[in-house]
N, C-alpha and C positions, 0 to 999 in steps of 0.2 A: 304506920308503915316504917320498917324497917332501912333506914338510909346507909346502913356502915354493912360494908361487904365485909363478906369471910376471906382469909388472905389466900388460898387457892383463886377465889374470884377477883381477888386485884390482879395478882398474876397474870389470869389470864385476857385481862382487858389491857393492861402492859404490852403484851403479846403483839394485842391486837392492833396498838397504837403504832407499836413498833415497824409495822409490817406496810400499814398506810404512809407513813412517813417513808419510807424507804422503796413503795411504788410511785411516790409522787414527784422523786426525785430525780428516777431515770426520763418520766415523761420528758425535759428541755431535752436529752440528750438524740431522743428517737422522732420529735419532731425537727431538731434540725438535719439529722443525716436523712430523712424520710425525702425530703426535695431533691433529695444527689442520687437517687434511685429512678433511673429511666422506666416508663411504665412499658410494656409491649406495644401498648395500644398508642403510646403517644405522638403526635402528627408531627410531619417534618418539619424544619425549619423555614419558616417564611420570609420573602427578601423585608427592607426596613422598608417602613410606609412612606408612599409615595415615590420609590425607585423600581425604576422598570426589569422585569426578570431579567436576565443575560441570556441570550442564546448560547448552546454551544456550536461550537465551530467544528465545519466537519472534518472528520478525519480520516488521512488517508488522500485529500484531493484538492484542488488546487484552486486559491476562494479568491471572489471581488468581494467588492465593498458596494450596497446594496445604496443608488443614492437616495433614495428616499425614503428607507427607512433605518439607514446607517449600520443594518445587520451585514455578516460576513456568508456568504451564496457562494454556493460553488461554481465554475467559471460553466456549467452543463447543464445550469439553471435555467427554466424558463424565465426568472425574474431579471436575466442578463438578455435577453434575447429583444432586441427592436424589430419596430414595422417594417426596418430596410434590411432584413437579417438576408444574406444570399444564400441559399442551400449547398450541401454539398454532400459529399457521399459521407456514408453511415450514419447519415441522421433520419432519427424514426420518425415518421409521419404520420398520424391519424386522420384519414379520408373517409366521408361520409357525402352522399348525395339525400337531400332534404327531401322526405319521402320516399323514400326505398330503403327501408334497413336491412336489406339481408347486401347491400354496396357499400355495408361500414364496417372496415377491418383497417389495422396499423399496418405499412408499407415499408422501407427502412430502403435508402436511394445507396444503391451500389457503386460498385466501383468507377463503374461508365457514368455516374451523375444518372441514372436510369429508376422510377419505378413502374413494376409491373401493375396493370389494373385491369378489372372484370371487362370485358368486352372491346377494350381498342389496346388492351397487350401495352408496350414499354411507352414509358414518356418522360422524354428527358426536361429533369427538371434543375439539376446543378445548375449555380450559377442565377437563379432565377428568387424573385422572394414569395411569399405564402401566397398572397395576392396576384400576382402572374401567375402563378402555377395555378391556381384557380381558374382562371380567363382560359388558359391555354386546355389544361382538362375539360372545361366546360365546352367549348368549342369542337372540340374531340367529340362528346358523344353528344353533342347538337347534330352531327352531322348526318349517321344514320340511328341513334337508338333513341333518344331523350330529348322533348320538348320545352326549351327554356329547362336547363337543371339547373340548379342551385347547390353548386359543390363548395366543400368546407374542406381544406388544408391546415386542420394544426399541428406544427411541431415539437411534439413531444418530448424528443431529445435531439441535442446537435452536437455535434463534434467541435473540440477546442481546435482552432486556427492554428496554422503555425506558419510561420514566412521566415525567413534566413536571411540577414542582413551583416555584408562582409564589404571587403575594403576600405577607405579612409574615413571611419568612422569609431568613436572614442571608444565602444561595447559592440566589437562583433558577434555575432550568434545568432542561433534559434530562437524566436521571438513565440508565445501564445497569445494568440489575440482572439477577439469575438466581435460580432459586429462588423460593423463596414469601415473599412482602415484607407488612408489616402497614403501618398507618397510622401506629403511631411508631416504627417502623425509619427509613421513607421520610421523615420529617421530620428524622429523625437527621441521613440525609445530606444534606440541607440546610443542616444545620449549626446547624439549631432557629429556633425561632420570633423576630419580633424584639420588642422591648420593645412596641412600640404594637400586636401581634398582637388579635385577637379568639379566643381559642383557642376559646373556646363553640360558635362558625359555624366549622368545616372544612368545604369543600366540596369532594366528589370529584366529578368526571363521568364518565361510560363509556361506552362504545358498547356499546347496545343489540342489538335485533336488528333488524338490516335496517337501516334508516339513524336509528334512534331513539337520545335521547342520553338518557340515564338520568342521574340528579341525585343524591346522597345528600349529607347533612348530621351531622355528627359534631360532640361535644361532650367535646374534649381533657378534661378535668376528670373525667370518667366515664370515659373509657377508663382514665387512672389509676390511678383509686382502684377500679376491679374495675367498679364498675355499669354500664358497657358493654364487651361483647368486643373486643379491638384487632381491627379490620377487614381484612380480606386487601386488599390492591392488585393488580391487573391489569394486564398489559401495555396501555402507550396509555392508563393513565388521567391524568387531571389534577387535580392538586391546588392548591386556593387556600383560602391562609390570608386570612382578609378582616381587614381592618384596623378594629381598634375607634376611631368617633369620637372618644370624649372622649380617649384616649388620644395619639392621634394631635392633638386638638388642643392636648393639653399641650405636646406636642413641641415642634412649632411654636413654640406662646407660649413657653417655655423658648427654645427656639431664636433666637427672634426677639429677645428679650431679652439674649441673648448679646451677639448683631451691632449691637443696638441700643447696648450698652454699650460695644464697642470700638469702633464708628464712630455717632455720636451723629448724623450725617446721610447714613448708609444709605438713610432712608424718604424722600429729601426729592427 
């Protein structure tokens, strides 16, 4: 057998060598940029193991803080809503009597604290929680349609609170609240009373029935120390801390006395 090639056949085994060596070269270069290439198909990113996903926070509306599982809920959340929630107008309610489905439809309590329902018409329920307004429904059509019924009131949505809290207090304004609020929660978030306050004279106003404005007067000091019960607040009510004279004319004279002594003709 013949072992010595003719020199066209070195040639072209040279060729051949050439061509391998210089495919095998590019391979490091197209396996490392080949990972920097996103596939179509490649799945999102996953949080790191063992941290819990994030929620996002909604947007657009106005959030609590969730306490038990420390997520951010919007304040028109069921997950903000308690047992002792009062109703009020333009909150949607889902009514259902237990065995009759064609008496389960959503309600939404009007202006008058009013909803309408199949067979005894308006029933006012402002002001009342999920659990009264059952008793009181229920009692309703005990009387001429329904034997022992078993009526369901859930609140589906409720309207954010709002109370107005002005005079001697450190953050006057428009307050959003939810839930059941007392008279010194609501001064809390005021951020409390201010030094020249009259804490003795609180005065809350509310709207009555029908277009009457009802007045109450409270005496911080008693609510304190136990001799009066901390007052429940209502949505729309108003609160004024009145400012005590002498107090307020201390001020002043302190005050005046100040500006009078770094500018000695201030008054002139």
């Amino acid at each position: 057998m013949n072992l010595f090639l003719t020199r066209p056949a070195w040639g072209g085994a040279l060729l051949a060598l050439a061509w391998c060596a210089a495919s095998a070269a590019t391979l490091p270069a197209q396996a490392q940029t080949a990972p920097l290439q996103a596939s179509p198909m490649q799945a999102p990113l996953q949080s790191p193991v063992g941290s819990a996903p994030v929620s996002p926070r909604p947007v657009g509306q106005a959030t609590a803080v969730d306490p038990a599982t420390g997520e951010p809920v919007a304040l028109n959340s069921l997950a903000t809503v308690g047992s002792d929630y009062r109703m009020s107008s333009n909150d949607l309610l889902e009514f259902d009597v237990f065995g009759v489905p064609d008496m389960k439809r959503d309600v939404r309590v009007n202006a008058s604290g009013l909803i309408s329902l199949p067979l005894i018409g308006p029933v006012p329920v402002a002001g009342l929680t999920a659990q009264d307004a059952e008793k009181l429904i229920a009692a309703k059509y005990e009387e001429k349609y329904l034997q022992n019924p078993q009526v369901s009131l859930f609140i589906k949505e409720f309207t954010t609170q709002r109370i107005t809290i002005e005079g001697a207090v450190a953050k006057p304004g428009i307050y959003p609240v939810t839930g059941q609020l007392t008279l010194l929660r609501a001064l809390a978030l005021s951020g409390g009373y201010a030094p020249y306050a009259n804490i003795n004279q609180i005065v809350v106003f509310r709207n009555g029935a029908g277009s009457a404005r009802e007045q109450f007067v409270y005496d911080l000091d008693k609510v304190r120390s136990g001799e009066e019960a901390d007052p429940a607040i209502s949505s729309d009510d108003v609160i004024v801390v009145q400012r005590s004279a002498s107090r307020a004319a201390l001020r002043d004279s302190l005050f005046r006395d100040i500006v009078d002594t770094i500018n000695p003709f201030s008054n002139r």
